[in-house]
C-alpha positions as CSV (number, residue, x, y, z in Angstrom):
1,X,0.0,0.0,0.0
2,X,2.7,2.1,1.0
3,X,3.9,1.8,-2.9
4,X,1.1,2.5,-4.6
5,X,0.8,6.0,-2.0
6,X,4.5,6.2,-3.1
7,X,3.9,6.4,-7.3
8,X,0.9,8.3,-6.7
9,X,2.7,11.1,-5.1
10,X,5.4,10.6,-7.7
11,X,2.7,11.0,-10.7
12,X,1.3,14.1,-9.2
13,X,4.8,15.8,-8.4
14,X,5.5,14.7,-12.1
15,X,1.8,16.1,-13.5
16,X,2.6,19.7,-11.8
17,X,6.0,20.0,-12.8
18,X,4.8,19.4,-16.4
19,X,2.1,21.6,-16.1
20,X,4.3,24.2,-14.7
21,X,7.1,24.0,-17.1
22,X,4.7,24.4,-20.4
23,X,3.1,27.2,-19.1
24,X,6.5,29.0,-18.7
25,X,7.1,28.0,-22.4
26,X,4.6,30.1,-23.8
27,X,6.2,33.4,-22.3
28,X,8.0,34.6,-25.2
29,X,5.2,33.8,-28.1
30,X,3.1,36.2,-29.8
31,X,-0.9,35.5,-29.8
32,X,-0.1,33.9,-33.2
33,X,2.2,31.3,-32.0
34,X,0.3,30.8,-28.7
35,X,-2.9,29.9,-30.8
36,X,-1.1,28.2,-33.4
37,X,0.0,25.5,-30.7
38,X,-3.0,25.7,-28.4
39,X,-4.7,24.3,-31.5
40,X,-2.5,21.9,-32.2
41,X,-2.3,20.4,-28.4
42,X,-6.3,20.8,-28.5
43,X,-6.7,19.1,-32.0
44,X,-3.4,16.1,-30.7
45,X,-6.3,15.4,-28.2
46,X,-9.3,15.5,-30.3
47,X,-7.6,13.5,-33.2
48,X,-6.2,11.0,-30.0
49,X,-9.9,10.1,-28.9
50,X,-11.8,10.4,-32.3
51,X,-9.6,8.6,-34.1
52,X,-7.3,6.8,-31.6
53,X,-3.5,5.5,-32.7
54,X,-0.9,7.7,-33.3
55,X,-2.1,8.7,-37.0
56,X,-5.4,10.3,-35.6
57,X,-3.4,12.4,-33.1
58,X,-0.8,13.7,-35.3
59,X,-3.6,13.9,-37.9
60,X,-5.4,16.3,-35.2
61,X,-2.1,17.7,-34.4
62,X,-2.2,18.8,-37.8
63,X,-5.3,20.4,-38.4
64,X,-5.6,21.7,-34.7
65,X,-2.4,24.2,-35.7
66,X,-3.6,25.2,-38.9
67,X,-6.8,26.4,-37.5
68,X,-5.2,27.8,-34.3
69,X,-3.0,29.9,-36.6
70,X,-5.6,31.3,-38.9
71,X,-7.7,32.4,-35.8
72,X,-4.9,34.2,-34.8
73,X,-5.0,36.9,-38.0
């Protein structure tokens, strides 16, 4: 039990860490750039549980970034 209280602490250390690091990436963008890969993360997520398998997500990927870049005009 004490293992499994272990990993979960571990994943969630891990899950901030990650979420604090990307946000800290976005610092320098312009809107543009920021939309641009919002979309793609957004459509890498859509694509992911539509379509499942990796072509579906970087299919989504895709598409996602297009439309997140054109928004951004």
């Amino acid at each position: 039990m004490k293992v499994i209280k272990r990993a979960g602490a571990a994943l969630t250390m891990a899950a901030l860490l990650t979420g604090v690091v990307s946000l800290t990436g976005c610092e320098g963008m312009n809107s543009r750039q920021r939309d641009t890969a919002l979309g793609a993360g957004a459509g890498g997520v859509a694509g992911a549980v539509m379509g499942g398998g990796a072509l579906g997500t970087i299919g989504g990927a895709a598409v996602g970034g297009i439309i997140g870049n054109q928004v951004g005009k």
